[in-house]
N, C-alpha and C positions, 0 to 999 in steps of 0.2 A: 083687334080693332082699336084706333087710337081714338081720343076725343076730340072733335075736333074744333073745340073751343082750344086747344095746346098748339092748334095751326102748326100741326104736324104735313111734310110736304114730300113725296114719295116718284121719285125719276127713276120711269121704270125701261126695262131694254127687252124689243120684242122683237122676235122672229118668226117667220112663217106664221104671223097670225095669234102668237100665242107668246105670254109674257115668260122668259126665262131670268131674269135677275133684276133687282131694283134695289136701292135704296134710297131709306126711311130716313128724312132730317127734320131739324128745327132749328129756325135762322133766329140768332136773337142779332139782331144790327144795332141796335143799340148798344149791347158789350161788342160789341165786332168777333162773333165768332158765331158757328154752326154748328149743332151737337150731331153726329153721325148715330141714330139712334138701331138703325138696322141696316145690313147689308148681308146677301146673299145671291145665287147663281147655281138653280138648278143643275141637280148633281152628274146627271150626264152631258150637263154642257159646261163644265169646269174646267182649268187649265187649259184655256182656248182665250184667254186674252181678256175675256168680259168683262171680269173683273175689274179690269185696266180699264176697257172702254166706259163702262161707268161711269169709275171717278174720275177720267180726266173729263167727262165729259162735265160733270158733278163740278169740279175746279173752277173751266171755264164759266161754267154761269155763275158761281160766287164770285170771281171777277169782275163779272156784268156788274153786279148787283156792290161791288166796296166793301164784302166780305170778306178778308184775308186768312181764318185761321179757324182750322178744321179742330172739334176736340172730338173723342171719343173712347167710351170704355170696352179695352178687347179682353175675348176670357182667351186663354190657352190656346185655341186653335187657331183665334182669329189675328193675333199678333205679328205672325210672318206675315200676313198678307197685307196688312196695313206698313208694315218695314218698307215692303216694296212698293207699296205706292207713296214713301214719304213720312211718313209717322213715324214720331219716334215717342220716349217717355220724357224729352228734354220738354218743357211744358211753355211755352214762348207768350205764352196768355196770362197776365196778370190771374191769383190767385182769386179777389177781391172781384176780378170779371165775371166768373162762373161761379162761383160759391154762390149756392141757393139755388141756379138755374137749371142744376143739370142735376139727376138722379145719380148718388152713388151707390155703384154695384158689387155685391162683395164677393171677392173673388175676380175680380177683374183687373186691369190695368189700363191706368189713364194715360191715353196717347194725345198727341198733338201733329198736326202740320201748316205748316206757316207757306203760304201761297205766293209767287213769285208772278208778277202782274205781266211783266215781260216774255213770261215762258207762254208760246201754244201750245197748250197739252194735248189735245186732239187732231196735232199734226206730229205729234213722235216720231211716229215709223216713217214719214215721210223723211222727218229731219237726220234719222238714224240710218235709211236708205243713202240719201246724198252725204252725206260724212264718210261711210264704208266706199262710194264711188270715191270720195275726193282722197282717203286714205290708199286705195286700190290706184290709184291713179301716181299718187308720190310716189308710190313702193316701185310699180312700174317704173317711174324717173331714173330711180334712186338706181335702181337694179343695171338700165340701162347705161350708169354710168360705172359701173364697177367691170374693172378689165380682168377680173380675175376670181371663179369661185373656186371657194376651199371647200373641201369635205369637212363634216360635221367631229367634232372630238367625240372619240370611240374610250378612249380613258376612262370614264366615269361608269362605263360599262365594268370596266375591268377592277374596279373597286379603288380608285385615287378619289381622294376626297374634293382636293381644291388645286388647283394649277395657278402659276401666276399669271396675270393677266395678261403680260407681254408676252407670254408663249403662245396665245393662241394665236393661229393661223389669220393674217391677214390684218391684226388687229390695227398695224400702225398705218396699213394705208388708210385708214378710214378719217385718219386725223387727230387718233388718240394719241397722247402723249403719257409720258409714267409723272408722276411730281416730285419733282428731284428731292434727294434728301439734304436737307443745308439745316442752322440753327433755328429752332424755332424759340423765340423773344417771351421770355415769361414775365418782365415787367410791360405790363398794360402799357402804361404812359407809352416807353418807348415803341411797343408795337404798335399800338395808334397813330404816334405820327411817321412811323415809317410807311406805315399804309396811307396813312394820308398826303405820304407826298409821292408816293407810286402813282395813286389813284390821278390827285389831281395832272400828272404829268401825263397817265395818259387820257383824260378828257381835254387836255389842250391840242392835244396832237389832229393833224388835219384830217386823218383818219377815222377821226370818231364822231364823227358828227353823224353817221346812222345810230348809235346804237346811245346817244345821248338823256334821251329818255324812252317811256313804255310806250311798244308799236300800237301804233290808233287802229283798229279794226276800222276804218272808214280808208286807210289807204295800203293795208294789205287782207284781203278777204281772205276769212278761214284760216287766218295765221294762226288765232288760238285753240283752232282745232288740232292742228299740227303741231304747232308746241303746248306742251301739257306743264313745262315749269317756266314761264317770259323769265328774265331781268335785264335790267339794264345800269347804265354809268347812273341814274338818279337815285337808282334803286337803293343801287349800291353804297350812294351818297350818305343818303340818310341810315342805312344799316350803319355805317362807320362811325355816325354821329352818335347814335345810339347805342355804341360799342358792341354790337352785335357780334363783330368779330374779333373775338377771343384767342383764336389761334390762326397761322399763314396760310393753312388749308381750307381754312372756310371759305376765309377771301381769294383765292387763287380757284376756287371751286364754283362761284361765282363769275368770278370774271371767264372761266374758262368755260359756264354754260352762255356766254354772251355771243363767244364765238361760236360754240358748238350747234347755237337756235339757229343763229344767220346762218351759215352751211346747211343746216337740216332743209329752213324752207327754202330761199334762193338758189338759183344756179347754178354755176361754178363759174358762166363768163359775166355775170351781175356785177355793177358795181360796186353791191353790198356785200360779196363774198371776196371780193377781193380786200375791200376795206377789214373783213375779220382776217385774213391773213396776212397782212401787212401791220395793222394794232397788235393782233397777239403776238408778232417778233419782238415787238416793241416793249410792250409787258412783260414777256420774259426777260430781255434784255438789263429793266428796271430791277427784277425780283432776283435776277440773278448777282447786278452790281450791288444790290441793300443786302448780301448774302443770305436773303433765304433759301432759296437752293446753291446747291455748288454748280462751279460755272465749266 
């Protein structure tokens, strides 16, 4: 039993009539955080999701309510299952916020998670269902454009550790190229503005004006579903300025996933994929006369 002068608040999850899992909180809104004081889920109804349904349920009402950041102390057992909903020991709450508020427990570990206002938590599976549709659906595209399958490498059966990349079957239709071997520039200075006048020559070109800056999810949907690493010519910009690139391969690795996004998501008769096929000639052409690859 708690007291309940500590306005202690318990959301519990019921079925057929009878309560199988809850958890036990305490909001302090004034520090901005919620102490997770109990959580549990009868033991023959575990590993069935509950857990999950819970707290994202648990999530969205501190939402409601302009609570952001979940604390709590797990012993041993209860640690993976706070991982997976979010918690980590990275502690995102001022120290000075909970010191005094909260009981510490020895043997425990102080967890934290930091709530994302924009995330529905209690529509996951829905969100997780249509992603696997719209993945299922590229793969489909993708497949139907390919004129040619290869059998799988049987090699690595046979005890070969690593093969080079351009021997696998089929590799170059897909648009891979190898990156040439040419000087790579070990004083800075001079690598800097040789990248820097590659770059700027090819953001001038007529070409590039897709790929000028980061795609706006308002006029390609589910682009960032489908690409898991963007960049683009801004991106790029500023890496440059920031000397981020250090060596010809970073920045030819970039620029070469600029092309490789557009091909992934658009079509092949798009006016955006022809724009990456026509700029990456052009980019080669530049990396090749700056001799960093051989031409």
């Amino acid at each position: 039993m708690f007291d309940p002068s500590m306005k202690h608040k318990t959301l519990s999850l019921i079925k057929d009539g009878r309560v199988i899992g809850g958890i036990c909180f305490r909001m302090f809104p004034s520090q901005g955080f919620t102490e997770i004081v109990f959580c549990a889920v009868t033991s023959n109804e575990q590993v069935k999701g509950y857990g999950t349904h819970l707290m994202n349920h648990l999530k969205e009402y501190h939402i409601k309510h302009d609570i952001l950041n979940f604390l709590t102390y797990a012993d041993e057992y209860a640690i993976g299952y706070f991982k997976k909903q979010g918690f980590s020991k990275d502690i995102k709450v001022p120290k000075a916020k909970y010191l005094g508020y909260i009981k510490d427990y020895e043997g425990a570990t102080l967890m934290g998670c930091e709530l994302n206002p924009s995330i529905p938590y209690t529509e996951f599976s829905v969100i997780i269902k249509k992603q696997k549709e719209i993945i299922k659906k590229l793969i489909e595209r993708k497949q139907a454009q390919i004129r040619k399958v290869y059998p799988g490498l049987s090699c690595f059966k046979e005890g070969v550790r690593q093969i080079p990349i351009e021997s696998i079957p089929g590799i170059r239709e897909t648009g891979w190229k190898p990156v040439g071997k040419g000087k790579e520039l070990k004083d800075p200075d001079q690598l800097y503005s040789t990248l820097k006048t590659i770059l700027q020559h090819v953001k001038s070109h007529q070409n590039a004006w897709p790929f000028m800056e980061p795609v706006k999810k308002t006029e390609a949907p589910g682009y960032y579903q489908v690409i898991r690493f963007p960049m683009d010519l801004k991106t790029m910009s500023e890496r440059l300025k920031s000397r981020y690139y250090t060596t010809r391969k970073l920045f030819m690795a970039d620029m070469q996933r600029i092309f490789t996004n557009c091909r992934e998501y658009n079509p092949p008769e798009s006016q955006y994929y022809k724009c990456a096929n026509l700029l990456e000639k052009v980019f080669y052409t530049k990396i090749k006369e700056a001799g960093l690859i051989e031409k």
